[in-house]
N, C-alpha and C positions, 0 to 999 in steps of 0.2 A: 064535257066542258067545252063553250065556245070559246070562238077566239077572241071576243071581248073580255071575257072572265080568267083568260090567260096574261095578256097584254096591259087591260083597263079599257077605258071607252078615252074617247076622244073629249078636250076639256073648249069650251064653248067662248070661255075668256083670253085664251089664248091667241093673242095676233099671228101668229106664224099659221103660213098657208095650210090647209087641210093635209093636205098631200105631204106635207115636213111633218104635223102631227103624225099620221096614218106612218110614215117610217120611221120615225125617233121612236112610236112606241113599239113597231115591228123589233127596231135592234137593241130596245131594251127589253124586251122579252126573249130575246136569242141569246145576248149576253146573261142575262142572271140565271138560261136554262130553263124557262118556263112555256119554251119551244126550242122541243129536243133536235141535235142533228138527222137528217133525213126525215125528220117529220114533214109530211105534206099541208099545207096552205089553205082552205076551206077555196075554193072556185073563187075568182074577179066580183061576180057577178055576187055571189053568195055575202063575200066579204063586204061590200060595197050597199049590201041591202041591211046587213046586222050595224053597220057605222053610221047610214046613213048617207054616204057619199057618195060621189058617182063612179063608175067604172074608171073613169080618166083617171079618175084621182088615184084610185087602188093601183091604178096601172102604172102611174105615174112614182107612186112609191116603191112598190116591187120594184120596178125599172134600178132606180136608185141602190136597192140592194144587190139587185143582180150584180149592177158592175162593182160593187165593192164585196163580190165573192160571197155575201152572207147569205146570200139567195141562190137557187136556180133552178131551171127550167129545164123542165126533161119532156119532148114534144110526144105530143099524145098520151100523159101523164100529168100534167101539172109541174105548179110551183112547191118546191122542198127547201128545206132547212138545210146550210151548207154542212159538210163535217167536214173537218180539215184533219188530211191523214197524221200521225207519225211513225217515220221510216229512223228504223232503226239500224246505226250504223255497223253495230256491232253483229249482225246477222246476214247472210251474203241470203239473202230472199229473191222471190221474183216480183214481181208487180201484181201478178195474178195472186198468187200466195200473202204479199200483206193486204191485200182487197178482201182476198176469203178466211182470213184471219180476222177481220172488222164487218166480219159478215153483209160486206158490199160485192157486187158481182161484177167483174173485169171481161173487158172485149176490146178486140182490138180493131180500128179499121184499119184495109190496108195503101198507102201510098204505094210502095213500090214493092216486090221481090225481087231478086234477080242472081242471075249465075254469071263469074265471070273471072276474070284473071286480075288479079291481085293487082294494086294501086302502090307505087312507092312507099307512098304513110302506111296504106296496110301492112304492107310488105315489112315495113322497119318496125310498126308495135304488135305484132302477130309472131314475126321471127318466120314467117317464109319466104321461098326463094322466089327470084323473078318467076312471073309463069305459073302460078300457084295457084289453085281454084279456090275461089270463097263462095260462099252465100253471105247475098245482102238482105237487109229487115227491114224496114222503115215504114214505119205505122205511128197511127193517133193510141194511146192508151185511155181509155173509159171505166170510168165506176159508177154503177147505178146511169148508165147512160149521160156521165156528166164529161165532158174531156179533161184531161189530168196534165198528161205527158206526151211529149214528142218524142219518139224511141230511132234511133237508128244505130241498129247493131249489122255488123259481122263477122261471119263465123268460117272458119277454116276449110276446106271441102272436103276432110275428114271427120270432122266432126260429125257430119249427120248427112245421112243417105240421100238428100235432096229437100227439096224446095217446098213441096207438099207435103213433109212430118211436120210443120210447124202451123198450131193451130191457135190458142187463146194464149198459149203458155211456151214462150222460148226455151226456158228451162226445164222444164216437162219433156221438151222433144229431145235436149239434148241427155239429160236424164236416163230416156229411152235406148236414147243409141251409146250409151255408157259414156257419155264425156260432160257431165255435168261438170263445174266448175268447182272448185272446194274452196278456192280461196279469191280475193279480188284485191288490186290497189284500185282506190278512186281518189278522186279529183274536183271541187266540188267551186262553182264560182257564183258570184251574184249576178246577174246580165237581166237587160229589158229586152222583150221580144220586139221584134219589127212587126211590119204588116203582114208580110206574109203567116211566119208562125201563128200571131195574135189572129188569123180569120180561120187556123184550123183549126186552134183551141178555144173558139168564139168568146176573145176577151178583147180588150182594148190595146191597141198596139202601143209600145210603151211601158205595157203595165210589167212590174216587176217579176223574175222567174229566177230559178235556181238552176243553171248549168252542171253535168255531171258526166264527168269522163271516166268509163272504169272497163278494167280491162280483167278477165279470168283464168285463173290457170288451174291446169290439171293438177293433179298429184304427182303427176312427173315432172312438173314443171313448165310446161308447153304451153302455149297461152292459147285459148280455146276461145275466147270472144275478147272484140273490143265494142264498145257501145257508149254513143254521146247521146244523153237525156236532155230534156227540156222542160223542168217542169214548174206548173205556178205554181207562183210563189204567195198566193189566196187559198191556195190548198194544201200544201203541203209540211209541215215539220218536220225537219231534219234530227235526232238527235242523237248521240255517242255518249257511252258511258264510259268515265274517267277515272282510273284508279292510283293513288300515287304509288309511287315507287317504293318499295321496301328494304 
């Protein structure tokens, strides 16, 4: 099936620009699911020959979706159909684990690692003493090569043997070295990203995101990670299951 016979064709009586045609019927085809999440896009050039319009045009539309998250670009791949995750609150997961549960593939780039001696605030939501070794995280999170989240965790210098166990998956390593986490409080706010954030998560700065502060403890109680997330709010679903009281 092309992508005319998914969409429709473009209507000739129509005053509104080509390029507003070519997206109105892009995201009504997205919305009624008649282009599935992660579905890939036929080529600029391809689309642009089946409509009739020019490159510009096609390009001009995408454009449009991209920044309203219904679109995006994975370079040297093409244009795909957004899927917007849901993280569910009821289950202490990693990033990596609800990606390969939605049969999308997680990577992480890295900003920073680092080794080092415990920070006041670390020191007060960790529960160790002045002087105390941690490891720091601070990476972009990706699925299907799209950016998601802004991750910056750390973790206690017991928790894990060092700086290079930690590979696509935080909790995996800690898992490894027996101090996986079992339980978490989190914290969860509304916030717009600035520029900086919005140019590592290539969105518009501004654009709306979901802050999340959560902190992990052992089964002894010890708290084993704290981590403040950053993630958009184009992509992501939050949801909690409610039960009343009995």
């Amino acid at each position: 099936m092309n992508l005319a016979e998914k969409i429709g064709v473009l209507d000739d009586s129509v005053r509104a620009p080509l390029y507003q045609q070519m997206q109105d019927a892009l995201r009504r085809g997205i919305e009624a699911g008649a282009l599935k999440p992660q579905e890939a896009l036929p080529p600029e050039r391809d689309i642009a020959t089946e409509f009739g319009i020019s490159r510009i045009t096609v390009r001009k539309a995408i454009d449009g979706l991209v920044a309203d998250g219904m679109l995006t670009r994975r370079q040297g791949a093409g244009t795909f159909v957004g899927g917007r995750v849901e993280k569910q609150f009821s289950k202490l997961t990693s990033f990596s684990e609800d990606m390969a549960a939605r049969g999308r593939t997680a990577r992480s780039e890295w900003i920073a690692q680092t080794e080092g001696a415990v920070n006041s605030d670390e020191s007060l939501t960790l529960g160790l003493s002045p002087g105390s070794r941690v490891f720091r995280f601070h990476r972009i999170r990706y699925a299907d090569e799209q950016p998601m989240a802004l991750e910056y965790s750390t973790i206690p210098g017991f928790g894990l043997p060092g700086l290079d166990v930690v590979g696509v998956s935080l909790y995996a390593a800690l898992e490894a070295a027996g101090h996986r986490p079992v339980r978490a409080l989190q914290r969860l706010r509304a916030v717009l990203f600035n520029a900086e954030q919005a140019k590592l998560l290539d969105i518009q700065a501004g654009a709306p995101g979901l802050f999340i502060e959560r902190r992990g403890f052992l089964e002894d109680g010890r708290a084993i990670e704290t981590t403040h997330s950053w993630y958009r709010g184009d992509a992501y679903d939050f949801v909690a299951e409610l039960n009343a009281l009995a």
